[in-house]
Phi, psi and omega in degrees: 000128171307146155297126166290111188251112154298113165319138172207144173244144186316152173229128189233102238223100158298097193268041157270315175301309146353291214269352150287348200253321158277335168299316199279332184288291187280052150268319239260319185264008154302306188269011167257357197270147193241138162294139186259152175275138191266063205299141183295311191248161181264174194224119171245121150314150170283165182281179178175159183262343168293137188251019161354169152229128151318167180259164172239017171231179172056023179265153184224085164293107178287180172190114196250147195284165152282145183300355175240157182266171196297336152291341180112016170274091184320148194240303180136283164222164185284158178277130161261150169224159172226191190205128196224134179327298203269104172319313199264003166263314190285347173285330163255358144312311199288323199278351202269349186280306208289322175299332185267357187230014142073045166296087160262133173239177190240163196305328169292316206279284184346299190285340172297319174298336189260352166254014150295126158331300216216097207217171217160075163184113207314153197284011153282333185251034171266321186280342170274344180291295184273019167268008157252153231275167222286350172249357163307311192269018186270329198254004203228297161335297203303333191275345175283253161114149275206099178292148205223009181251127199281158213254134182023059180097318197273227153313151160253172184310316168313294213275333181283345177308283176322299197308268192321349210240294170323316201285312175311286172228107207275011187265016171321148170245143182253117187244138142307025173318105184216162201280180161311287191296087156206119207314122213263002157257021194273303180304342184290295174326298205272351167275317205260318168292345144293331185284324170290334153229070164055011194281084189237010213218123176199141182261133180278104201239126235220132186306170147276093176285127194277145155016102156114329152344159158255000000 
């Protein structure tokens, strides 16, 4: 007797609603999604109970180090850096320093700076910093840091930083960022360079301490 053969038919499965569904999912966290900053030290904040929000645009982040470097190698004291949002502001922080400290860079060291995250490192030693390739100054940074010592009396390299970074845009916000572990006259100093130039409105920027925290 024959074998019967059942007919079988194709099954067909319409992914176009799949695949809106997924463009609208990577739409919606491309443009709600924020970049985390590629900071030289990591920072654990102190905890607080204030639930302030940094503004997110237009900020001038200070970022003062924990008292040990990312290896565990006591420093003495933390190291400052700053960070500044707006690209086309930190380029004309930058050019307004270097005219004023007789800094010359060439246009690759300018664009290396300004697609830095982060930066800290006195401005004699700024044109040799960026002339070295991306993983020296990444191994380099961290050991450097912002001079807080005023230059023949006047400003110091810290405070000339600000003034310029203000000058660009005077509607700037300044956030204060320093690890836990961090000596706490490193933060007193850099409070007080601000405080010298009448810069007294600054955001702290601080865990959220949850229930039960101590």
């Amino acid at each position: 007797m024959g074998k019967v053969k059942i007919k079988k038919s194709d099954v067909w499965i319409d992914m176009t609603p799949m695949s809106d569904v997924m463009t609208l999912l990577l739409t919606f966290f491309m443009l709600t999604s924020t970049f985390v900053k590629n900071e030289p030290v990591k920072v654990n904040t102190p905890g607080s109970v204030s639930e302030i929000k940094v503004p997110e645009n237009g900020v001038l982040t200070i970022l003062v180090s924990p008292e040990k470097d990312k290896t565990g190698k006591p420093t003495g004291e933390g190291q400052v850096f700053m960070s500044i949002d707006n690209t086309d502001q930190l380029g004309q922080t930058l050019d307004a320093m270097t005219s004023k400290f007789g800094v010359k860079l060439s246009d690759k060291q300018s664009k290396t700076f300004k697609n830095e995250s982060t930066f800290g490192v006195p401005m004699n030693e700024l044109s040799s910093y960026l002339a070295m390739s991306t993983q020296a100054r990444q191994k380099t940074l961290n050991t450097k840091g912002i001079p807080l010592d005023s230059i023949k009396g006047g400003m110091s390299e810290f405070q000339e930083w600000v003034d310029q970074a203000r000058r660009i845009n005077t509607n700037l916000k300044i956030a204060l960022k320093a690890d836990a572990t961090t000596p706490y006259k490193t933060v007193k100093k850099v409070m007080n360079e601000l405080q010298d130039m009448d810069e007294s409105h600054y955001y702290m920027i601080t865990q959220l301490k949850k229930q039960g925290d101590e």
